[in-house]
N, C-alpha and C positions, 0 to 999 in steps of 0.2 A: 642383466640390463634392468635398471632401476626403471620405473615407471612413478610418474606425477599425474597428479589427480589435482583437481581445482576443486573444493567446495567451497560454492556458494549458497547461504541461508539467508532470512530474512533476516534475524536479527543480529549475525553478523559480516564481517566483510569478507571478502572471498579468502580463503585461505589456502595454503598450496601444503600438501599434503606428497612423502616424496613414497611412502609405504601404506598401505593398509593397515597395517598393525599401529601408525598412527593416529589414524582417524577414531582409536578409541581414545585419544585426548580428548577430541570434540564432542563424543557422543553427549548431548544435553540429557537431563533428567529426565524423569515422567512429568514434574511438578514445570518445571520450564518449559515442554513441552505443552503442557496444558495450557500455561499461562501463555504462550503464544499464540494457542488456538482460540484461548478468552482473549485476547486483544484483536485478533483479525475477526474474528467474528462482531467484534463493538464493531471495529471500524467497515465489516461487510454492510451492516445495519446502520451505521451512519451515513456512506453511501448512497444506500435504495434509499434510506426517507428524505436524505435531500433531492435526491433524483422525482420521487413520488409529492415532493413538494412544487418541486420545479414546474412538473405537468399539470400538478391539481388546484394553485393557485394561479392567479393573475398577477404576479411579480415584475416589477420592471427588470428590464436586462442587466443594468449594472446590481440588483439586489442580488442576481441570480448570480452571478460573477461575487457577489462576497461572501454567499455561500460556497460556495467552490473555495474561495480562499480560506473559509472557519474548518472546510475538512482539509484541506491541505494542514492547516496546524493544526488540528487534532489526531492527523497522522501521523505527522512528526512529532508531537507529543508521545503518543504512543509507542513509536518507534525511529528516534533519533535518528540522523543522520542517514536517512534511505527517503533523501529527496527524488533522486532518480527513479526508485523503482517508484514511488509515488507516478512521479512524470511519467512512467512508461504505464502504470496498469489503470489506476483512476482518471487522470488529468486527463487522456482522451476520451473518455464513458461521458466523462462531465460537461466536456468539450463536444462533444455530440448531441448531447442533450439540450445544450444552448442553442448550438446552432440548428438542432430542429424545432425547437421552438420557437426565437426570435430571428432565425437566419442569420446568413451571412451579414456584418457587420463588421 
């Protein structure tokens, strides 16, 4: 009995794997590895200072909405084509933080 296995990564798309002894196709480098860690960590830090700017100035609500849009493309700059996982792990943080600050609108 064969078994399938789904790996999903950040940097790439879900890949269906039908052996184990496949998945050392995928295995990424150290050096890619790293550099993945160097990029979520820019973009962990790009994040909190917009977050930490949101709270600590007086910005109007649409400024704060285009902040949230300059990290959505600096995310996908970073890492192409993983809009969705943007929409699912930032977009609400961001989306929270608006609406606690200027409310519902």
């Amino acid at each position: 009995m064969s078994v399938v296995y789904t790996l999903t990564v950040w940097r790439l798309a879900s890949v269906r794997v039908t052996e184990p002894k496949d998945m050392e196709k995928f295995k990424p480098s150290k050096e890619e590895i790293a550099e993945e860690n160097r990029k979520l960590r820019m973009l962990r830090f790009m994040v909190d200072f917009t977050i930490s700017l949101m709270y600590q100035t007086d910005m109007p609500r649409e400024e704060a909405l285009e902040h949230l849009e300059k990290v959505r493309r600096f995310a996908l700059n970073l890492f192409p084509g993983k809009e969705l996982a943007f929409e699912l792990i930032y977009a609400p943080r961001l989306s929270r933080v608006i609406k606690d600050i200027y409310g519902y609108h």
